[in-house]
C-alpha positions as CSV (number, residue, x, y, z in Angstrom):
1,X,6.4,147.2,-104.6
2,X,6.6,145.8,-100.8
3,X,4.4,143.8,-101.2
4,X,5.5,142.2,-104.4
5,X,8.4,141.6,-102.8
6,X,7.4,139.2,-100.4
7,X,5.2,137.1,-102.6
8,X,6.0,133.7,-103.3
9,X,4.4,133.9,-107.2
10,X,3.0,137.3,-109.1
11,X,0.1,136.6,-111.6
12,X,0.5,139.1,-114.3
13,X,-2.6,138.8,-116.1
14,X,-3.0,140.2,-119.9
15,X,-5.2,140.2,-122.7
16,X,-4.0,139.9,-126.5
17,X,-3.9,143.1,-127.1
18,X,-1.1,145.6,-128.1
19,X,-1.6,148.2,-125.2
20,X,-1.8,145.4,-122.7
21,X,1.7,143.7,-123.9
22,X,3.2,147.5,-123.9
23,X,1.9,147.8,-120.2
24,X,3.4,144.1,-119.5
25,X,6.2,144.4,-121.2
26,X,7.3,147.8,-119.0
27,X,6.3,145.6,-115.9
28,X,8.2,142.4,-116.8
29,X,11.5,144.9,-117.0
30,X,10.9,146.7,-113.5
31,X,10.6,142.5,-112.1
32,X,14.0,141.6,-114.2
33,X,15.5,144.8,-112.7
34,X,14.6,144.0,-109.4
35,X,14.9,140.0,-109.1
36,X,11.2,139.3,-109.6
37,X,11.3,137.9,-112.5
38,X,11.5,134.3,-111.7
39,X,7.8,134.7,-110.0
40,X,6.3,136.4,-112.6
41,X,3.6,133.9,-114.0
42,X,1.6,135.1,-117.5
43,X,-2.1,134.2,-117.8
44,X,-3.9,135.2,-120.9
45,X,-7.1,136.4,-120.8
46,X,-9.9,136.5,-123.3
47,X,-7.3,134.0,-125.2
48,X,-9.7,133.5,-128.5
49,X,-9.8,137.5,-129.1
50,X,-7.2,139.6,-130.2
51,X,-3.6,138.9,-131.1
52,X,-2.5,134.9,-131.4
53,X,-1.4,133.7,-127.8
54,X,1.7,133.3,-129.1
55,X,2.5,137.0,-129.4
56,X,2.2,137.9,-125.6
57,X,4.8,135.3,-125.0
58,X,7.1,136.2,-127.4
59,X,7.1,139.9,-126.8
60,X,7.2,139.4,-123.1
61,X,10.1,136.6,-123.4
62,X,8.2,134.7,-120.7
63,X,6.3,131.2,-121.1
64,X,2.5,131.4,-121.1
65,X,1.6,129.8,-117.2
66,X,-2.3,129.2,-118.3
67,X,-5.1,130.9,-120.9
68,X,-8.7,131.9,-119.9
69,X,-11.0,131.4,-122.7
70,X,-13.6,134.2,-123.2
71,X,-17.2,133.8,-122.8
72,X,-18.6,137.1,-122.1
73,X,-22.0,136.2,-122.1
74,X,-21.7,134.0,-119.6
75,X,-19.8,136.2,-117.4
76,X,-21.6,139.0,-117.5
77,X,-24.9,136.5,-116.3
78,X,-22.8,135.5,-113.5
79,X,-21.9,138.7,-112.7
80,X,-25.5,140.2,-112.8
81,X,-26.7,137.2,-110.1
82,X,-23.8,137.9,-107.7
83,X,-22.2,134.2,-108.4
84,X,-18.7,132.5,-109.6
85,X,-19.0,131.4,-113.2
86,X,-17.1,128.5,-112.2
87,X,-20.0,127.5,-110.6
88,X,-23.0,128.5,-112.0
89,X,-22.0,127.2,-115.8
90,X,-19.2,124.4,-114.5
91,X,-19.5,123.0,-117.7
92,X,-18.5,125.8,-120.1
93,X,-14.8,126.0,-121.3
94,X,-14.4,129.4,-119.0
95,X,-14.9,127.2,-115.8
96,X,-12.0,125.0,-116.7
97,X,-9.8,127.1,-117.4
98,X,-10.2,129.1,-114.1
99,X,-9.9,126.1,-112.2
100,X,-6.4,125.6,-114.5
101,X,-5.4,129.0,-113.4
102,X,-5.9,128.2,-109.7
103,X,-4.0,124.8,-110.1
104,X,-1.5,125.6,-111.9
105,X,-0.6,128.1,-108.7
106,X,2.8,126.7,-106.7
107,X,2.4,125.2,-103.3
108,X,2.2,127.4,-100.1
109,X,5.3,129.3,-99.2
110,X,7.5,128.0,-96.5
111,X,8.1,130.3,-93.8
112,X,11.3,132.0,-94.3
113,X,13.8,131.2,-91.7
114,X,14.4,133.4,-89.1
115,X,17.6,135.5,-89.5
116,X,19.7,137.2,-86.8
117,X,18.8,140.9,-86.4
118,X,21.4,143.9,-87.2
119,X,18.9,146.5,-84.9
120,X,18.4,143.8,-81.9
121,X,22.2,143.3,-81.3
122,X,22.3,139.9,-82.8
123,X,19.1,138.3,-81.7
124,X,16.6,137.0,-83.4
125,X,13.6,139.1,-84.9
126,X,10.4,138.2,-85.7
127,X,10.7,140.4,-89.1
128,X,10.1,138.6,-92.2
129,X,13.4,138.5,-94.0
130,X,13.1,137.3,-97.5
131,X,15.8,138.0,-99.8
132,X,18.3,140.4,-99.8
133,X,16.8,143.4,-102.1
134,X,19.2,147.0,-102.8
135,X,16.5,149.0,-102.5
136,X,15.6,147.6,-98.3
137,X,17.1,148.9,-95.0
138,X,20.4,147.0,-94.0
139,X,18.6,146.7,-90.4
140,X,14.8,146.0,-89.8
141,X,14.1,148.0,-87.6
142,X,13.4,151.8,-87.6
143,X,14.0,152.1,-83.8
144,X,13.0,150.3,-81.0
145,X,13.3,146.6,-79.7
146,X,12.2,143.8,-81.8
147,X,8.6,143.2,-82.1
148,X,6.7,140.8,-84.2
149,X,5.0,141.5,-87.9
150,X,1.6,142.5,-88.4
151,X,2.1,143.0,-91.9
152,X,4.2,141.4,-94.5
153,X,6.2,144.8,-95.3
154,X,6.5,146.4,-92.0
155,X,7.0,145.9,-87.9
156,X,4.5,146.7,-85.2
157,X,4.4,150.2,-83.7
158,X,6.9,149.9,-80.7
159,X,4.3,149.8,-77.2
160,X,4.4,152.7,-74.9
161,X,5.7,151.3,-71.8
């Protein structure tokens, strides 16, 4: 869930098919409860099989962001040689819509502006704060003096001297 967190956009990706809509469903809550919601962008997958694309939207009360047509044969070529599909069979409905997916995708995040730091005595910390979530630390910091991020969720090991 950290990492969900700080993302800028969550693609939740699901076929037409009643078990997958039951998984999403549970998974669309869980962002609602949280405040993810608002990031949560559906793709369909295998769009021509299964359920009308319709369905997933309506069950999941969230807009369909793109569809993926399904071309199985295709994929599994591409995936036997070790290459996209995109580029081996540009031309096939398949390849368009992946390129849809990944421009339909919002614009780089912004870094998030620097916030004064509870743990540091007031200074500035080089931690990552996003939004204010229940379920994280009031301070951010475990111990220690401020030290910059080498991951999105967590601070760097304090040094020894």
């Amino acid at each position: 869930m950290a990492m969900l967190a700080v993302a800028n956009e969550i693609f939740l990706v699901v076929t037409p098919e009643v078990g997958s809509i039951r998984n999403s469903s549970q998974f669309v809550e869980l962002a609602r409860e949280i405040g993810l919601a608002g990031i949560v962008r559906v793709i369909v997958n295998r769009a021509n099989h299964g359920i009308r694309v319709d369905d997933p939207s309506a069950s999941l009360d969230m807009p369909i962001a793109a569809t993926v047509m399904s071309n199985g044969p295709r994929a599994v070529v591409a995936a036997k040689q070790g290459r996209p599909i995109i580029t081996m069979f540009p031309r096939e409905k398949i390849a368009d819509d992946l390129h849809r997916v990944a421009r339909s995708s919002r614009s780089p995040r912004t870094p998030p502006t620097p916030r004064r730091c509870v743990a540091t005595g007031g200074r500035v910390c080089g931690r990552a704060h996003r939004r204010p979530e229940p379920r994280l630390r009031s301070t951010c910091h475990d111990s220690g003096p401020c030290r910059p991020m080498t991951t999105s969720a967590a601070h760097a090991a304090p040094s020894p001297n």
